[in-house]
Each structure stands twice: as C-alpha cells, then as structure tokens.
C-alpha distance (Angstrom), angle and dihedral (degrees) to the residues before:
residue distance angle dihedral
X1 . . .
X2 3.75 . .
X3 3.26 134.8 .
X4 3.78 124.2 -99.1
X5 3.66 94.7 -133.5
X6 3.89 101.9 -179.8
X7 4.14 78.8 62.5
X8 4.21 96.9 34.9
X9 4.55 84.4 45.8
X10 3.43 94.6 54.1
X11 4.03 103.5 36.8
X12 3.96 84.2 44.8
X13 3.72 89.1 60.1
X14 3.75 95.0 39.6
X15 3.87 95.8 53.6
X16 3.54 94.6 40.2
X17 3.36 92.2 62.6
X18 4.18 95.5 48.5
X19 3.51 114.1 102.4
X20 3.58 130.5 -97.5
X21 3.77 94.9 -110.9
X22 4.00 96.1 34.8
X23 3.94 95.2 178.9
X24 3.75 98.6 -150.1
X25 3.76 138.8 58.6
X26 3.65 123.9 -95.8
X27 3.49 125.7 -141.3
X28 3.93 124.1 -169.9
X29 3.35 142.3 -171.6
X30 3.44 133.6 -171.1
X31 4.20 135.4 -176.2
X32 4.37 86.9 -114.2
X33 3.74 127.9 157.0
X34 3.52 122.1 -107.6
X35 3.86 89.2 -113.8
X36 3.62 103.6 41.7
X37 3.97 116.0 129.0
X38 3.67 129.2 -120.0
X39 3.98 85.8 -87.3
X40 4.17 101.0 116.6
X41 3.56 85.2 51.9
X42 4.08 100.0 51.6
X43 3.64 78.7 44.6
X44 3.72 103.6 56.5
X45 4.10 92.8 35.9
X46 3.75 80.4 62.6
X47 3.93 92.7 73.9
X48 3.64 107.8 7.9
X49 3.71 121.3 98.1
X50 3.46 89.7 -146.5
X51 3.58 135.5 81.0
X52 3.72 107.4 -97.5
X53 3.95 122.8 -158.7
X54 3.97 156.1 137.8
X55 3.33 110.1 -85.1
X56 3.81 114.9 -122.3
X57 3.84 121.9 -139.6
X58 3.92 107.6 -98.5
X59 3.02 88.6 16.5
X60 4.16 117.7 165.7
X61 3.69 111.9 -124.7
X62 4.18 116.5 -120.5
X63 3.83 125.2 -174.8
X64 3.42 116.3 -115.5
X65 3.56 100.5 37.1
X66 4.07 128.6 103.9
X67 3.85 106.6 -141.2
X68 3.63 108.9 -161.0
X69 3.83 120.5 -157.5
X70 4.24 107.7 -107.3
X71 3.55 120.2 -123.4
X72 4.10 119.6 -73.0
X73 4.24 92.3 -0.4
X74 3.92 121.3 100.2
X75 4.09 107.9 -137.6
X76 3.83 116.0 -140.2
X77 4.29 120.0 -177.0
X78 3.54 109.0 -129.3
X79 4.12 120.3 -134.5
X80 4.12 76.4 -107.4
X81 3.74 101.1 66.3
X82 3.72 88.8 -103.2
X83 3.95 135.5 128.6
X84 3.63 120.6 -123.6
X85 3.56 130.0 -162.7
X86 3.88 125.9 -154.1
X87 4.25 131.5 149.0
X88 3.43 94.2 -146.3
X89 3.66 111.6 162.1
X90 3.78 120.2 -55.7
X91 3.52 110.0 -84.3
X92 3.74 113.8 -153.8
X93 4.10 88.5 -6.2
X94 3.85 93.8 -56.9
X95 3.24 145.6 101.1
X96 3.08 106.2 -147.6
X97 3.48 112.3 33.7
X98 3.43 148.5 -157.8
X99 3.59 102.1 -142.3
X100 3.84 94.6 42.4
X101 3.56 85.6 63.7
X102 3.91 99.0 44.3
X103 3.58 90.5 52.5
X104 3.65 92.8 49.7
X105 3.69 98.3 47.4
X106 4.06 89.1 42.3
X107 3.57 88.5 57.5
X108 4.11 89.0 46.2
X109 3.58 113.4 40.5
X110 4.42 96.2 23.4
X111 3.60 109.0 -170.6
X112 3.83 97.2 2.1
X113 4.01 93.9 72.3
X114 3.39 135.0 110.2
X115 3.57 126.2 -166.0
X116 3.64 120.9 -177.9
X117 3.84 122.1 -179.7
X118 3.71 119.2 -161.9
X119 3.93 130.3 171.1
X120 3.62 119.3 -5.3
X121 3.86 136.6 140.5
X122 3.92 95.8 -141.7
X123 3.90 134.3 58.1
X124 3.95 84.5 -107.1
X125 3.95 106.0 143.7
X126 4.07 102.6 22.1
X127 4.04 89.4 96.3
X128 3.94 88.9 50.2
X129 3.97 95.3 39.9
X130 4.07 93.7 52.9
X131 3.75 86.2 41.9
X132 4.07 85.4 48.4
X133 4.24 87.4 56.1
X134 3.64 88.6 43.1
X135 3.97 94.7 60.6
X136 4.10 85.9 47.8
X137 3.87 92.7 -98.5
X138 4.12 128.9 135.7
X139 4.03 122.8 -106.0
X140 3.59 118.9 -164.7
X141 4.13 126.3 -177.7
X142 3.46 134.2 -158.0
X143 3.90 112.9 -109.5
X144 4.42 96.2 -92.1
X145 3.67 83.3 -145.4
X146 4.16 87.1 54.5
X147 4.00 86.7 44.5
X148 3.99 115.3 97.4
X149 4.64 76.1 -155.2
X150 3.20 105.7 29.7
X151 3.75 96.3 174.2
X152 3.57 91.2 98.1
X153 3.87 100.8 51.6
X154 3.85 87.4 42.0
X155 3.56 92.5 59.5
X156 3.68 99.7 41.5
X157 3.77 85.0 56.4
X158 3.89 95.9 47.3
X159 4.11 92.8 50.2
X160 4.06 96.6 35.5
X161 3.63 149.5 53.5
X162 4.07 97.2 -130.0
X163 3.70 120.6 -172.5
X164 3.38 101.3 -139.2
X165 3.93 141.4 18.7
X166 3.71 114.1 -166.1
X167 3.59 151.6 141.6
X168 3.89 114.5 -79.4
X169 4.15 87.0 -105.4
X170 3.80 90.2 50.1
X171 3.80 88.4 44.9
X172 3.64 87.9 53.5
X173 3.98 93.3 49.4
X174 3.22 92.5 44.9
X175 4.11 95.3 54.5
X176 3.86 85.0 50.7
X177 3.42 93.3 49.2
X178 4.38 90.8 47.3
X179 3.84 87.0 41.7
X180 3.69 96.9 52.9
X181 3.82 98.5 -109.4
C-alpha cells in the first residue's frame, strides 16, 4: 500500500523536530486502511528520534515512545496509562480516529494533554480537540495554509478555541517548549 505522504511529510517534520528525550508519550492517529503494511512506521523511524510503533491493545504506556494507531482499530488511553484497542464503528468515516482518541486521552490525562491536529481532509479531531480545552488541556493546529488537507485544521479552528496555530516546526518547538525540553 502506499504511503499517504501529505500525512507521512508533515509527521516526518513534526517528529524530527521532537527532542531526543521527549518526556511524554505520543499518541497518533492517522486516516490508514485496514490492510496497510507496517510502511508509515519504517518511514517515520527513519527520521524520528523516537521510537516509532503500532500500538498493541493493553498496551502499558512508556515516555519516549510514539504509538501510532494500527490499521482498521480505533486506540483509546485508559484512566491506567494503558492503550486499548476496539473497531467500533467508524466514527467520522475512520477507523481510527482522531476524536476517539482525544476523547480518550481527555478523559485520561485532564489538564496535562495535548492534542495537536495537523493535515487532514475531514473534520476528524475537532469533537476531541474542544473536548481536550474543556478538560483544561492545550490544542495546537497546523497552519491550514501549511496543510497539503487542510479540512481538518480548518475545522478544528471553526469548533474550538486552540492555543496555538503554527507551522509543523513551530508546532514542534512549541511541544518542546510545553514539555520541558
């Protein structure tokens, strides 16, 4: 299968720019078919810093590590620090999706999230992002002009009060900065 390289562009740039010792968790989704091939993540642990895998269903969470949603399951974070796995029905056509995950981490990790929602070509992640600022946490979007889709950013900014609009090497600065890096 190939790769979805508006997606693969911009997370390449994002990660690359994350610190060594990135002190939180990262947790990613992205719009992939249920029987796409380990291929986005040999990609991204070609310039990331940081580990980069599938996440596996009860999963414990580690620092340091980018846990990427697999192929046809939605990933939810547990109150536990752990990764759950489900393929519930499609939420905004996908599976997985954005705002599955935002409202799972929102309801996990409160104030200390951040959600940050970068290309995209459907409103996938606005629902979770102003659920995100409702728990006290920080959304940041990738500058829809920057965006090869910028559906996704638009939207986010139409439904939610962000804190931040950027360029995806700003956005990484910026979660270095909010990280302690």
């Amino acid at each position: 299968m190939p790769l979805n390289w508006a997606f693969a562009t911009a997370s390449k740039v994002l990660f690359s720019g994350l610190q060594s010792a990135f002190p939180v968790p990262v947790f990613v989704v992205k719009h992939i078919d249920a029987e796409a091939d380990d291929g986005i993540v040999r990609y991204l642990n070609k310039s990331s810093s940081l580990p980069v895998k599938f996440a596996e269903d009860q999963e414990p969470v580690e620092n340091g590590y980018i846990y990427l949603a697999p192929p046809g399951y939605h990933m939810l974070i547990e109150e536990d620090c752990t990764i759950s796995l489900c393929v519930y029905r499609k939420v905004t056509y996908s599976r997985p999706s954005v705002d599955v995950l935002f409202e799972s981490a929102a309801e996990a990790y409160g104030s200390h999230l951040i959600g940050v929602v970068l290309t995209g070509a459907n409103r996938d992640g606005s629902a979770g992002a102003r659920l995100i600022k409702q728990q006290g946490g920080v959304v940041l979007v990738q500058d829809p002009v920057t965006a090869e889709h910028e559906v996704m950013p638009k939207a986010t900014l139409a439904d939610t009060d962000v804190d931040g609009v950027m360029a995806l090497p700003a956005l990484a600065a910026r979660l270095n900065e909010l990280t302690g890096q």
